[in-house]
N, CA, C and O atoms as a GROMACS GRO file, in nm:
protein
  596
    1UNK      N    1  -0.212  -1.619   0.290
    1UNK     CA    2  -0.078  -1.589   0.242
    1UNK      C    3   0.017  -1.693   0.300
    1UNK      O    4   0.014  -1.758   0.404
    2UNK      N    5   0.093  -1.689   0.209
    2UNK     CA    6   0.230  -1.838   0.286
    2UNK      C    7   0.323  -1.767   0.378
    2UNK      O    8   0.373  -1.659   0.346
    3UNK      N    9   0.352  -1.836   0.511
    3UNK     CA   10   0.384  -1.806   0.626
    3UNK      C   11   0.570  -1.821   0.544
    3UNK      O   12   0.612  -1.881   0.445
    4UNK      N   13   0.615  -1.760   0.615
    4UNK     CA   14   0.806  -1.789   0.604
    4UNK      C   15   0.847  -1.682   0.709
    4UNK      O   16   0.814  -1.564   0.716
    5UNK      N   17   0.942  -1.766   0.801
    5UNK     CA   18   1.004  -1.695   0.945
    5UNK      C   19   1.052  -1.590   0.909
    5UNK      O   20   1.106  -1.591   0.798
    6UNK      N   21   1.050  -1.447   0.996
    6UNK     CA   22   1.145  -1.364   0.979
    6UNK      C   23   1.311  -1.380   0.933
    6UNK      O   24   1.389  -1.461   0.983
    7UNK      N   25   1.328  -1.328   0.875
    7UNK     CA   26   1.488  -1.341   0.812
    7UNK      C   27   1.546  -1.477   0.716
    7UNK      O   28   1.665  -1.478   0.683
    8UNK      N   29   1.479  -1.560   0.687
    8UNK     CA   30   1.498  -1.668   0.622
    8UNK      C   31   1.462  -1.625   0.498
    8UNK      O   32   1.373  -1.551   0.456
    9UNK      N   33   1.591  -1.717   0.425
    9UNK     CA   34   1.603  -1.688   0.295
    9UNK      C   35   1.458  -1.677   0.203
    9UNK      O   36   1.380  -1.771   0.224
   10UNK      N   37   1.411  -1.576   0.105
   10UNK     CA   38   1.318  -1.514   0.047
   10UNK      C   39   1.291  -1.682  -0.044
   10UNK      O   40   1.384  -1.753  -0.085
   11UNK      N   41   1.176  -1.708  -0.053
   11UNK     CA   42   1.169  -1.788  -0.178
   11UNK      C   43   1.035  -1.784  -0.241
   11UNK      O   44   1.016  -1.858  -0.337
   12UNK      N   45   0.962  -1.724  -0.209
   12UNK     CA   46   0.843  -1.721  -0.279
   12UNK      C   47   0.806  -1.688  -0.409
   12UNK      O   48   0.725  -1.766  -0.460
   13UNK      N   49   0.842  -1.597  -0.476
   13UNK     CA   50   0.840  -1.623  -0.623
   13UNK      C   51   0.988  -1.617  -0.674
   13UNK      O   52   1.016  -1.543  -0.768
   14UNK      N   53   1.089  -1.698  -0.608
   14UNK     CA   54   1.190  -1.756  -0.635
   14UNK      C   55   1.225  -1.768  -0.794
   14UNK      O   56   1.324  -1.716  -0.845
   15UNK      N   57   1.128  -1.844  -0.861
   15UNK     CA   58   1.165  -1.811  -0.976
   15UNK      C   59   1.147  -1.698  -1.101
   15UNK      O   60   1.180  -1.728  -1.216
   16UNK      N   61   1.124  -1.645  -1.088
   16UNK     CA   62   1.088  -1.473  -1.135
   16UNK      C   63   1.167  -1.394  -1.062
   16UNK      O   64   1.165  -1.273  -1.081
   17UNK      N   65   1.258  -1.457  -0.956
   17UNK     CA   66   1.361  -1.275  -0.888
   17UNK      C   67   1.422  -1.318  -0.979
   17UNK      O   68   1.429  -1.429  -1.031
   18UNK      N   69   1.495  -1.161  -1.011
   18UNK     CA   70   1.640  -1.131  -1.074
   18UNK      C   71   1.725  -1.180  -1.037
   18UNK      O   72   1.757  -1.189  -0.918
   19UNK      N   73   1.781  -1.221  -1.129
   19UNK     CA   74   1.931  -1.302  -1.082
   19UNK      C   75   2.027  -1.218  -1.013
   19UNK      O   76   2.061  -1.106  -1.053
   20UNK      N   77   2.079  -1.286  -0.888
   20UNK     CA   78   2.170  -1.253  -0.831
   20UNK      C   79   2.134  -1.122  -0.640
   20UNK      O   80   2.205  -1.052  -0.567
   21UNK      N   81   2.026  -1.152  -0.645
   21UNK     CA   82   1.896  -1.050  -0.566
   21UNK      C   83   1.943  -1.158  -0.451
   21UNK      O   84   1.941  -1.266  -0.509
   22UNK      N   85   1.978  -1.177  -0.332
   22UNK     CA   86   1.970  -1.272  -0.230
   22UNK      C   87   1.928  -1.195  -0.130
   22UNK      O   88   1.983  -1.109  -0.062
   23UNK      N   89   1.764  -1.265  -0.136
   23UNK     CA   90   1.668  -1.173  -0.059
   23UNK      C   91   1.644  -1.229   0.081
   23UNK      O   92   1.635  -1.351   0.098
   24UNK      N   93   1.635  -1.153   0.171
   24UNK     CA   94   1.558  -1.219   0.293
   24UNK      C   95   1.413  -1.155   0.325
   24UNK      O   96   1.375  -1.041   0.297
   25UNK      N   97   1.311  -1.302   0.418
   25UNK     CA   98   1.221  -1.253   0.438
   25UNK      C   99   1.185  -1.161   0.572
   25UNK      O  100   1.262  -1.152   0.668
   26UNK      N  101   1.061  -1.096   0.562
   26UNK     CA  102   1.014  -1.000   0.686
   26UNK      C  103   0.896  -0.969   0.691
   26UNK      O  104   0.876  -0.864   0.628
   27UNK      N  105   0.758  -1.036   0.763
   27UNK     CA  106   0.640  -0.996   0.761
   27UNK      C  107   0.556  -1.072   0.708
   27UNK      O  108   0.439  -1.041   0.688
   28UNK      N  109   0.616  -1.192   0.674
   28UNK     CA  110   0.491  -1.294   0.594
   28UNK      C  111   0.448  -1.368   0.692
   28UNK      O  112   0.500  -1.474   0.727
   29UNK      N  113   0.319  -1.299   0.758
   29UNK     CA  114   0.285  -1.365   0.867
   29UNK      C  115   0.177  -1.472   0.852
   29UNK      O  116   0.127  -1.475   0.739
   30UNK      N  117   0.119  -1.582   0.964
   30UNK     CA  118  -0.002  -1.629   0.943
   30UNK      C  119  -0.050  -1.663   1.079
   30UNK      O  120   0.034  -1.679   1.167
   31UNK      N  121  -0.164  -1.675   1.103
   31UNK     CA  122  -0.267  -1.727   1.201
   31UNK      C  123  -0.209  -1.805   1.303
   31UNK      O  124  -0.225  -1.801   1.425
   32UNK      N  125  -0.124  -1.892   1.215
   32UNK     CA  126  -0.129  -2.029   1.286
   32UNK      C  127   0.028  -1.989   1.357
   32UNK      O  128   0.084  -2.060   1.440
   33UNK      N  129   0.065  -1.902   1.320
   33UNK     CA  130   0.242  -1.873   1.366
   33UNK      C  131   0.239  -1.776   1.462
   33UNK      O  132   0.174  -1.677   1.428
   34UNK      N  133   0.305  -1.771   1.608
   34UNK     CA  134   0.331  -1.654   1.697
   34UNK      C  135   0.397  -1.568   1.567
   34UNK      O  136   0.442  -1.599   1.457
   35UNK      N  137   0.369  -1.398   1.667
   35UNK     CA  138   0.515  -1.365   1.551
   35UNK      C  139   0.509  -1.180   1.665
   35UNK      O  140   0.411  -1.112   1.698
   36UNK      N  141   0.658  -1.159   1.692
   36UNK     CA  142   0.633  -1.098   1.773
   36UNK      C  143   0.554  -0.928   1.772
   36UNK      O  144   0.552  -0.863   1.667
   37UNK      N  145   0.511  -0.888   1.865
   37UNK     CA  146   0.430  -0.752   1.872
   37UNK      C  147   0.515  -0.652   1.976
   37UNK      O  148   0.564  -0.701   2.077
   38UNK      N  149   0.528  -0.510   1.945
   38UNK     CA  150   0.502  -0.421   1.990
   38UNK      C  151   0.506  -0.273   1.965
   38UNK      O  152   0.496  -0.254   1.844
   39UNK      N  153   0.515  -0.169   2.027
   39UNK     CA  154   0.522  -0.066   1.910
   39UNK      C  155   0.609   0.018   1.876
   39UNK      O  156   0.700   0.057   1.950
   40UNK      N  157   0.588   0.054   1.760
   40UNK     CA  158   0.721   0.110   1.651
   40UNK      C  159   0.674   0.256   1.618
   40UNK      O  160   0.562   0.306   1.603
   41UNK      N  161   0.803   0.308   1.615
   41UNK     CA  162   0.757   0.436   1.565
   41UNK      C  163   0.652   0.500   1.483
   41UNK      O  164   0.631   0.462   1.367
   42UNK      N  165   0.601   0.571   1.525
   42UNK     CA  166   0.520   0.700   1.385
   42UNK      C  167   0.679   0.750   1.292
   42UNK      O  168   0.633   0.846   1.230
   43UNK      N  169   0.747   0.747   1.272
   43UNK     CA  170   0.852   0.789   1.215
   43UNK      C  171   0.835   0.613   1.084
   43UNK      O  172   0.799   0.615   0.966
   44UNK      N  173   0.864   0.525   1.143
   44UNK     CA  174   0.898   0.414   1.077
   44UNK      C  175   0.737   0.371   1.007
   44UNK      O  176   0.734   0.337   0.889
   45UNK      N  177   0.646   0.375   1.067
   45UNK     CA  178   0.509   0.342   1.011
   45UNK      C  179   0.554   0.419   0.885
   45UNK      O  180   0.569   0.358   0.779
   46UNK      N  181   0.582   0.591   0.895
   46UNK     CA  182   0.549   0.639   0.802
   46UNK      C  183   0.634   0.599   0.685
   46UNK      O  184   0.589   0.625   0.574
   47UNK      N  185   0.781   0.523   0.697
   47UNK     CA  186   0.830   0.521   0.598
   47UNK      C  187   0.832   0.436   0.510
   47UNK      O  188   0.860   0.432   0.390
   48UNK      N  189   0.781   0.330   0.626
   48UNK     CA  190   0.714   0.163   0.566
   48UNK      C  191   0.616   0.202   0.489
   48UNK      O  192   0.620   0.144   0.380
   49UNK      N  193   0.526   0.280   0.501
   49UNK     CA  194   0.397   0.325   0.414
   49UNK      C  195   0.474   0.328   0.297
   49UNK      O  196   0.457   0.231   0.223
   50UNK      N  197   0.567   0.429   0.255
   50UNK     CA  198   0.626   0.484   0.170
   50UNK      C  199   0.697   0.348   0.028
   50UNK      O  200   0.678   0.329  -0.092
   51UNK      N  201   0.781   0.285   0.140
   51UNK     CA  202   0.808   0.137   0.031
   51UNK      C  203   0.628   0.122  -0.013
   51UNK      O  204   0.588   0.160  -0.123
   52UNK      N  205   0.540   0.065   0.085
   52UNK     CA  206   0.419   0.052  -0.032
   52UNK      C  207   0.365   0.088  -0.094
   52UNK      O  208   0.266   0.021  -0.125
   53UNK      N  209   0.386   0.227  -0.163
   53UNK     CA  210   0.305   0.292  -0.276
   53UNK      C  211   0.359   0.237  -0.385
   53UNK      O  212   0.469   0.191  -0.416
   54UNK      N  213   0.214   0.259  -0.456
   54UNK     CA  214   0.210   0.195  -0.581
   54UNK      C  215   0.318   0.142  -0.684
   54UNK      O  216   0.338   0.034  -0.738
   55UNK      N  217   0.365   0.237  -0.685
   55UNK     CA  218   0.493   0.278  -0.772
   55UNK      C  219   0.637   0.223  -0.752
   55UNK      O  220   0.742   0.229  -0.815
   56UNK      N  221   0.591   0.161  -0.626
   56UNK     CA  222   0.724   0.101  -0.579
   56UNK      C  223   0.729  -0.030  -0.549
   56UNK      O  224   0.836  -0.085  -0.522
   57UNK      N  225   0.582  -0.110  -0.550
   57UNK     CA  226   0.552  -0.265  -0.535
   57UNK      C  227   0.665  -0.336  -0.646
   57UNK      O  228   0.710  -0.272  -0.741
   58UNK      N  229   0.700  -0.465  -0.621
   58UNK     CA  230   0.728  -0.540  -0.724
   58UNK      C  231   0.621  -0.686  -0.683
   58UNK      O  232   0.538  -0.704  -0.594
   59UNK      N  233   0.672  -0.768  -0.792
   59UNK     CA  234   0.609  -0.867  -0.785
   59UNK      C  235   0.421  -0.898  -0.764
   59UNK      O  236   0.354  -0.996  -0.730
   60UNK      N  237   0.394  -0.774  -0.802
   60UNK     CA  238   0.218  -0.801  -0.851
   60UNK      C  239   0.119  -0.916  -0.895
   60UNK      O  240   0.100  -0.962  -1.007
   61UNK      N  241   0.060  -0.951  -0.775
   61UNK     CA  242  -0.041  -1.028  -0.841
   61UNK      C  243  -0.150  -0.991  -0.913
   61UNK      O  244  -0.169  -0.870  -0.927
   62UNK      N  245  -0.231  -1.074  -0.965
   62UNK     CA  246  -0.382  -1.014  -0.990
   62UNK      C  247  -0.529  -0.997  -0.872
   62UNK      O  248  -0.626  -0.921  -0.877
   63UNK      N  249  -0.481  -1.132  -0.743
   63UNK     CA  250  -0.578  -1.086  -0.675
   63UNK      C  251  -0.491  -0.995  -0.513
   63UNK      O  252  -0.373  -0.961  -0.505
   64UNK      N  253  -0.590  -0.980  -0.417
   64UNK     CA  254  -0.525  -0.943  -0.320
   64UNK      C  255  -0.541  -1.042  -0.228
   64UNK      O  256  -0.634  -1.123  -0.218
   65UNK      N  257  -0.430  -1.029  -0.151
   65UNK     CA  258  -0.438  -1.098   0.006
   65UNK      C  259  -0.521  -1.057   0.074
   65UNK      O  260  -0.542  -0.937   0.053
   66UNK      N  261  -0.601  -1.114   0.176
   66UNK     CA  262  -0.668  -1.049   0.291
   66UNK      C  263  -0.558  -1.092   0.414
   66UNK      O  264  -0.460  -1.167   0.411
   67UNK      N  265  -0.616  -1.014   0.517
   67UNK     CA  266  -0.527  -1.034   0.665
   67UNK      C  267  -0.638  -1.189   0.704
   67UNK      O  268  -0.756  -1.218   0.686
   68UNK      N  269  -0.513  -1.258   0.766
   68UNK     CA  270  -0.577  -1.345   0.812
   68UNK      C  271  -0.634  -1.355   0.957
   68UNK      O  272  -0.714  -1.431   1.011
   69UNK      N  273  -0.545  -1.226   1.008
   69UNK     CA  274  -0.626  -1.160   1.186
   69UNK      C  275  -0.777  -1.101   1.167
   69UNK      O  276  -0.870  -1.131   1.242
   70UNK      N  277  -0.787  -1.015   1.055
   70UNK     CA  278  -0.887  -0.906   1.055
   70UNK      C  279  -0.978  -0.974   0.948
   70UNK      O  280  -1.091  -0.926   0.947
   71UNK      N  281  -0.960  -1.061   0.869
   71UNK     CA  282  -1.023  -1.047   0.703
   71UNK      C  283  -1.054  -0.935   0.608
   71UNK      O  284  -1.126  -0.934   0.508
   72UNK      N  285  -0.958  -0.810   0.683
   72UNK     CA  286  -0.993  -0.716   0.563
   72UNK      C  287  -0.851  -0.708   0.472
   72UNK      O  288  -0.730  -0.718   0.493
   73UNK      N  289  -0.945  -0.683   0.350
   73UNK     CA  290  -0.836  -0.717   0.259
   73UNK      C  291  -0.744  -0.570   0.223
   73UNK      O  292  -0.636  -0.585   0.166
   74UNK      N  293  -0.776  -0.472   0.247
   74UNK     CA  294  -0.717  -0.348   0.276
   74UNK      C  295  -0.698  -0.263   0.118
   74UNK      O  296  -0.629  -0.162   0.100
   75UNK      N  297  -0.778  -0.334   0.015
   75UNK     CA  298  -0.757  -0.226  -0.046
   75UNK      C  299  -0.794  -0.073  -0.085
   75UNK      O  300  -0.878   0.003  -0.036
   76UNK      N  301  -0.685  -0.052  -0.206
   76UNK     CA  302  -0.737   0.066  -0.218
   76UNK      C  303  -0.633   0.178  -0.116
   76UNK      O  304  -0.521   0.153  -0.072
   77UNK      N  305  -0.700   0.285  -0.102
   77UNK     CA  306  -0.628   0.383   0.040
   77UNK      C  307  -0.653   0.399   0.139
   77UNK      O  308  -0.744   0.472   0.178
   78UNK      N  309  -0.552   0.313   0.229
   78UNK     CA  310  -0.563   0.306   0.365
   78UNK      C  311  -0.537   0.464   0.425
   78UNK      O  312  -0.652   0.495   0.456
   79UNK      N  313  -0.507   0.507   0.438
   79UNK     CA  314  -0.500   0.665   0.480
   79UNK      C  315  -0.405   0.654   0.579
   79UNK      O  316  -0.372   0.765   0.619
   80UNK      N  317  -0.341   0.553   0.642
   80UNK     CA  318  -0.217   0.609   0.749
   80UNK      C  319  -0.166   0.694   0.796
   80UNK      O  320  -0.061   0.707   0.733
   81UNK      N  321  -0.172   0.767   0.873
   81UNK     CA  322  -0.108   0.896   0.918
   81UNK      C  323  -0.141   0.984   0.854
   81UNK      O  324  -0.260   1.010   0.840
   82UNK      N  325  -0.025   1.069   0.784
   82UNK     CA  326  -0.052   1.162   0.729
   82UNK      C  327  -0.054   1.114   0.554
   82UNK      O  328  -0.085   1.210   0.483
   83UNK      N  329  -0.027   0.988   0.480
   83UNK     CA  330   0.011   0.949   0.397
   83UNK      C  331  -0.146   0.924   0.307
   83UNK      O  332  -0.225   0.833   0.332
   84UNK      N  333  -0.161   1.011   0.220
   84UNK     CA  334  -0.228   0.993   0.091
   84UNK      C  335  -0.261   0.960  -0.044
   84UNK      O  336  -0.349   0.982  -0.127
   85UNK      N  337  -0.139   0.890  -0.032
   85UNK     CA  338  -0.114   0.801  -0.171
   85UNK      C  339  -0.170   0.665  -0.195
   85UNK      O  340  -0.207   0.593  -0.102
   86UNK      N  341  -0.174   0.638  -0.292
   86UNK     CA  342  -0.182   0.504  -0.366
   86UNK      C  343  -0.161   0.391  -0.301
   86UNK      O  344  -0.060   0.337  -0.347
   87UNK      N  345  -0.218   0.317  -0.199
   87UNK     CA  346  -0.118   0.220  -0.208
   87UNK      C  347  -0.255   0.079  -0.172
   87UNK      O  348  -0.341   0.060  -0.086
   88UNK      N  349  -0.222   0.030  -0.258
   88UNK     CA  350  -0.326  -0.136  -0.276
   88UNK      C  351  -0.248  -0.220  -0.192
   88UNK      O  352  -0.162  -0.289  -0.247
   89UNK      N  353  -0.265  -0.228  -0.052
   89UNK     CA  354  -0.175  -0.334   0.039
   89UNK      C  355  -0.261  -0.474   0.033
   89UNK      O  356  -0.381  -0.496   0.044
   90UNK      N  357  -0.175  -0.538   0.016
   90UNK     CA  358  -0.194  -0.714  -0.038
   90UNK      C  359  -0.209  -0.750  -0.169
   90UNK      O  360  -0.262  -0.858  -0.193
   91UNK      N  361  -0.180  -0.691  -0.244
   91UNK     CA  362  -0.150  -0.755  -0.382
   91UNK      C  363   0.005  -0.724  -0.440
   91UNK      O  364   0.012  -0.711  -0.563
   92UNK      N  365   0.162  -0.708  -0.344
   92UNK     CA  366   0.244  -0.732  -0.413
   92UNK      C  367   0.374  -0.727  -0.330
   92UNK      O  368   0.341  -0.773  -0.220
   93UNK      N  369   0.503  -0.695  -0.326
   93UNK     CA  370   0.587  -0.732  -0.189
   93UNK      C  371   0.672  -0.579  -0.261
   93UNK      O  372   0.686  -0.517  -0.366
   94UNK      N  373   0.717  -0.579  -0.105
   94UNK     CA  374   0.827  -0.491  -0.137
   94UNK      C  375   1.015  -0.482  -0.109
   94UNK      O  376   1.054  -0.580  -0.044
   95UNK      N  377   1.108  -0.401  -0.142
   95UNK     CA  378   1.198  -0.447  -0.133
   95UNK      C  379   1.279  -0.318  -0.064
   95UNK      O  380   1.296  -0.207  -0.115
   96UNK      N  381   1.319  -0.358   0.050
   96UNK     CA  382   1.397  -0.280   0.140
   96UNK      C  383   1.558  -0.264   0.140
   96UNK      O  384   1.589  -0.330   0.240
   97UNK      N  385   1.623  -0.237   0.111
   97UNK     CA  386   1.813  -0.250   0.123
   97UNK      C  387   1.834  -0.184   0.265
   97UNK      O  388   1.808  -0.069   0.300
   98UNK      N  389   1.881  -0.276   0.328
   98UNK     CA  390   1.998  -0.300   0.428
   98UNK      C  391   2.141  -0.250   0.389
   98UNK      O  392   2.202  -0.222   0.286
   99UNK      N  393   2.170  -0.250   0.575
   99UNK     CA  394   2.346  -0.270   0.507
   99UNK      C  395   2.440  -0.395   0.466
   99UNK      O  396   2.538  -0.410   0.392
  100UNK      N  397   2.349  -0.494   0.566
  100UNK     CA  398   2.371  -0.655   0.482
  100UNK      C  399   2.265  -0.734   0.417
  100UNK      O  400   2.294  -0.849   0.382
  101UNK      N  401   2.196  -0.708   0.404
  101UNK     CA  402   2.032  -0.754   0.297
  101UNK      C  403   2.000  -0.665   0.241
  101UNK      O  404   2.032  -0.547   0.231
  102UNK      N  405   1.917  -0.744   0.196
  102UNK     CA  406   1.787  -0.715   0.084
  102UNK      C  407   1.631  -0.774   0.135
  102UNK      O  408   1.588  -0.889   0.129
  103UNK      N  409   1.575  -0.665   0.179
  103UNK     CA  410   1.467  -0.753   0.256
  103UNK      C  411   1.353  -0.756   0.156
  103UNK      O  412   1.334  -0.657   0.085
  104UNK      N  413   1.282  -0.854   0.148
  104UNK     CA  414   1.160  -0.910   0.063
  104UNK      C  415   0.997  -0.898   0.152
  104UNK      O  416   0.957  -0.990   0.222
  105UNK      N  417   0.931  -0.788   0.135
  105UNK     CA  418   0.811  -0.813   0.268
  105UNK      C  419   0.685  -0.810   0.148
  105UNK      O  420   0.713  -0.762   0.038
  106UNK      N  421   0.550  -0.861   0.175
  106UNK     CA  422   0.438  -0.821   0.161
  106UNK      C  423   0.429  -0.681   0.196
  106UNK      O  424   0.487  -0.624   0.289
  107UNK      N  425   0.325  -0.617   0.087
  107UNK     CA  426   0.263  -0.494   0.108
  107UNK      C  427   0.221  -0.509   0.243
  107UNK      O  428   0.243  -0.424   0.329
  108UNK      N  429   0.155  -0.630   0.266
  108UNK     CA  430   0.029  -0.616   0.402
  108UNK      C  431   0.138  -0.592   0.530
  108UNK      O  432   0.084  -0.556   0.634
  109UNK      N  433   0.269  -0.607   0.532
  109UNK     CA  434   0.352  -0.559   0.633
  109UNK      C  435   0.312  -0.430   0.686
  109UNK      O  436   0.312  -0.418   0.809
  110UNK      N  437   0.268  -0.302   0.594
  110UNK     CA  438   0.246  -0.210   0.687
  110UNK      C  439   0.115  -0.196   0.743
  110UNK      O  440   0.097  -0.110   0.830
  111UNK      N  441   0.004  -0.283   0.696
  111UNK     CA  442  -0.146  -0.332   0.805
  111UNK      C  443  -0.099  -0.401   0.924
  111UNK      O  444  -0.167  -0.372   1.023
  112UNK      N  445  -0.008  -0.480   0.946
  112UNK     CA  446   0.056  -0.586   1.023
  112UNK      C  447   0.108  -0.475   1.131
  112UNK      O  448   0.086  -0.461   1.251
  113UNK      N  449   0.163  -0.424   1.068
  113UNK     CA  450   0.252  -0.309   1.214
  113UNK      C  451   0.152  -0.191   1.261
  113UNK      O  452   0.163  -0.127   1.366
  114UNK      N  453   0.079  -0.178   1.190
  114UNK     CA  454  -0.013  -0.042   1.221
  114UNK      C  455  -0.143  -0.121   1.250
  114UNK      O  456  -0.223  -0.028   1.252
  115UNK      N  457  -0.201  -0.211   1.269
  115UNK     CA  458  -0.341  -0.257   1.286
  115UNK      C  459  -0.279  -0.401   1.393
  115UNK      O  460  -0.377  -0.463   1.433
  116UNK      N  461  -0.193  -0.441   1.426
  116UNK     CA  462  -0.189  -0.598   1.465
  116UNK      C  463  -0.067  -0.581   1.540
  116UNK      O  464  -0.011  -0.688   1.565
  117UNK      N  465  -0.001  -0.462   1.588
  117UNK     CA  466   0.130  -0.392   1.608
  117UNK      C  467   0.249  -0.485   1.604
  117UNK      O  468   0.307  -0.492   1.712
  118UNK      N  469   0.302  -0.560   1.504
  118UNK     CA  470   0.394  -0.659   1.473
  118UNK      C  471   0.492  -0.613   1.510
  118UNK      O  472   0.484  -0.492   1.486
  119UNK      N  473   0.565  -0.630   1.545
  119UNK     CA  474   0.710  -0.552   1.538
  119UNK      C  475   0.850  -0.646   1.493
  119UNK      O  476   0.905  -0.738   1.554
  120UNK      N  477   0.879  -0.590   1.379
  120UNK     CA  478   0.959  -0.631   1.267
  120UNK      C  479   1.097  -0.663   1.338
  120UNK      O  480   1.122  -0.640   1.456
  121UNK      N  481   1.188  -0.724   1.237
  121UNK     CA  482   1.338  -0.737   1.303
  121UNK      C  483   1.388  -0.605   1.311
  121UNK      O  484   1.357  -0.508   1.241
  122UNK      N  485   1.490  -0.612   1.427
  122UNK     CA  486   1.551  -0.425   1.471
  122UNK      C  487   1.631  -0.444   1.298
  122UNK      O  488   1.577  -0.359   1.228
  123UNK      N  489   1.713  -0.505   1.232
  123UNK     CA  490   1.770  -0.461   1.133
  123UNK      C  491   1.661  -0.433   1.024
  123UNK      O  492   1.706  -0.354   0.941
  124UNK      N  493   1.538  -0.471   0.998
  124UNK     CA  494   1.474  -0.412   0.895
  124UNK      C  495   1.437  -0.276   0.934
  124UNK      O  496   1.476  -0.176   0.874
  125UNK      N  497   1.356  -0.276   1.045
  125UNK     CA  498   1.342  -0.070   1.134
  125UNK      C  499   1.416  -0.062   1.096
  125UNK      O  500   1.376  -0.048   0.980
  126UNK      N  501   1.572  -0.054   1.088
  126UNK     CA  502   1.715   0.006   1.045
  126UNK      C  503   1.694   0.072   0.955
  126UNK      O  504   1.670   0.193   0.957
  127UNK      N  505   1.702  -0.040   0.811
  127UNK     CA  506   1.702  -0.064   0.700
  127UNK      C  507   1.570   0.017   0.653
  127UNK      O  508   1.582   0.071   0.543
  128UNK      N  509   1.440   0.034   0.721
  128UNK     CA  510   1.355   0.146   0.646
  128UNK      C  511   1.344   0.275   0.685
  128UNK      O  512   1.293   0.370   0.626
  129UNK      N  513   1.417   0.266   0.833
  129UNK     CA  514   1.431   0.412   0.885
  129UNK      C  515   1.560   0.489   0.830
  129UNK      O  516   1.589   0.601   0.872
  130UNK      N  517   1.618   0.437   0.756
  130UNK     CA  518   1.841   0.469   0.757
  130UNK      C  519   1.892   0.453   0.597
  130UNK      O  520   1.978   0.524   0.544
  131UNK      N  521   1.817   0.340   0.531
  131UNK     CA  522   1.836   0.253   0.400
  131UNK      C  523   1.795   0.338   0.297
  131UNK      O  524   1.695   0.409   0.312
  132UNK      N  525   1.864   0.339   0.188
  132UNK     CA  526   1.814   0.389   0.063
  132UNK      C  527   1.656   0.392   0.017
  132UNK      O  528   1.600   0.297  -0.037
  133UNK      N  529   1.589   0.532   0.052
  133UNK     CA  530   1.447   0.557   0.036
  133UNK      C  531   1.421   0.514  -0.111
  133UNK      O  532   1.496   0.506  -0.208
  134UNK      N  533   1.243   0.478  -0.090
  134UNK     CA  534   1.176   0.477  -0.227
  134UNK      C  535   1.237   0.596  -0.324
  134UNK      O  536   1.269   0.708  -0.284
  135UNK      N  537   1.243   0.559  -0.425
  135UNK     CA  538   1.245   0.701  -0.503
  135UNK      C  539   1.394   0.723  -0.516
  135UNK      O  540   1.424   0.780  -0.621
  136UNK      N  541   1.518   0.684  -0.415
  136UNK     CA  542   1.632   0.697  -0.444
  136UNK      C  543   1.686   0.596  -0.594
  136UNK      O  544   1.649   0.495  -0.655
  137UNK      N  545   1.794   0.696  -0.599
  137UNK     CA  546   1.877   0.589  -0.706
  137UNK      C  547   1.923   0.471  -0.701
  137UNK      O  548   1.924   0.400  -0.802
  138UNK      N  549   1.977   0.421  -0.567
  138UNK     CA  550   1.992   0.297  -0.520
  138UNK      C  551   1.828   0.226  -0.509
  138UNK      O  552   1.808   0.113  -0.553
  139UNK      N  553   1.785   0.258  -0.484
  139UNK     CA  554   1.644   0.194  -0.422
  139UNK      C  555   1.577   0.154  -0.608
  139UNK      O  556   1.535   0.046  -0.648
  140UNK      N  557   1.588   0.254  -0.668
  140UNK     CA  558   1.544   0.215  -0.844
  140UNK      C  559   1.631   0.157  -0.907
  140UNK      O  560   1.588   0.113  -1.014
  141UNK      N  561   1.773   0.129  -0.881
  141UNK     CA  562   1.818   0.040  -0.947
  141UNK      C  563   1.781  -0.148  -0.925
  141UNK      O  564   1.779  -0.232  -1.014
  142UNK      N  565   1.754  -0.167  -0.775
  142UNK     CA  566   1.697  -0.248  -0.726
  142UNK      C  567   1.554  -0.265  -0.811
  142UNK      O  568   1.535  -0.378  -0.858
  143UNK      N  569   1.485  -0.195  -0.827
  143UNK     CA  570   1.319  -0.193  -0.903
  143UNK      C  571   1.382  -0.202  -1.029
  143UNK      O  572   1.353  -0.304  -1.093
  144UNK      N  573   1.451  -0.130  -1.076
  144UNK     CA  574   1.474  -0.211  -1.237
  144UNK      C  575   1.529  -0.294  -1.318
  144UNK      O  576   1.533  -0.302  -1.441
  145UNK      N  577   1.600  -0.402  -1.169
  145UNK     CA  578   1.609  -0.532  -1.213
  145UNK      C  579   1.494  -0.577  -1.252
  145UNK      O  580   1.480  -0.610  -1.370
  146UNK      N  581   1.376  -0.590  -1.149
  146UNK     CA  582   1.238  -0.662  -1.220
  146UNK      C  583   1.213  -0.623  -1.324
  146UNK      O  584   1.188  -0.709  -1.408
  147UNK      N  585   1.207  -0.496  -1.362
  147UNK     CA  586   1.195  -0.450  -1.548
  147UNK      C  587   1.230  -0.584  -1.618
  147UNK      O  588   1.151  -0.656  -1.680
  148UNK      N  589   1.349  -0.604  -1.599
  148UNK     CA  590   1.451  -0.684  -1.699
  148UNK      C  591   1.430  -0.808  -1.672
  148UNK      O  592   1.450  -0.904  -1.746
  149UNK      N  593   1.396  -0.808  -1.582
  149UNK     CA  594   1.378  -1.000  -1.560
  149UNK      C  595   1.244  -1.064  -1.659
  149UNK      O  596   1.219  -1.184  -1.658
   0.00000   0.00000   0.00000
């Protein structure tokens, strides 16, 4: 997967976002990059899970990412906690609202924090512990820009 620093401007499928989306990145990690660790809530795991279900990915590829720590490619249902849903981590990114961003992460962000204990910027924890949940109206108006694009 292509490495890009925490919080720097989103550009990876740059041309396919919706116009006017000024995304930042969070979690696009790689091998070759420190990137910091430690641990984060069972509260926040669980809600990070939550941006990755199915239903809420944007930007879908056809194949999946593998971790480049573990080589597992994680699909299918990881079972996290108590969370039993859908969710194919490494084949698509997700999108978090802040109170000043828009954060842009890989699915594999929540293998990264729960298997490799990453620990994300304090404003994204914010932003998935505080921020307009999956499933909200704010959070789907965000998802149905990609519709339209």
């Amino acid at each position: 997967m292509t490495y890009y620093k925490d919080l720097s401007p989103y550009e990876y499928f740059r041309d396919y976002e919706p116009f006017g989306l000024n995304l930042i990145n969070v979690g696009w990690l790689s091998k070759s990059e420190p990137f910091p660790e430690g641990e984060t809530s069972q509260e926040f795991k669980a809600k990070l899970f939550e941006f990755c279900l199915d239903e809420y990915v944007v930007q879908i590829t056809r194949g999946f990412h593998t971790c480049e720590f573990c080589g597992g490619s994680h699909q299918g249902n990881p079972q996290y906690g108590e969370a039993h849903d859908l969710a194919r981590l490494g084949n698509g990114e997700i999108r978090v609202i802040g109170q000043s961003a828009l954060y842009a992460a890989p699915t594999l962000i929540h293998h990264y924090v729960v298997d490799h204990r990453y620990n994300p910027p304090e404003e994204f924890i914010k932003a998935v512990l505080s921020g307009p949940p999956p499933g909200s109206r704010e959070h789907e108006n965000v998802l149905n820009k990609y519709k339209l694009a």
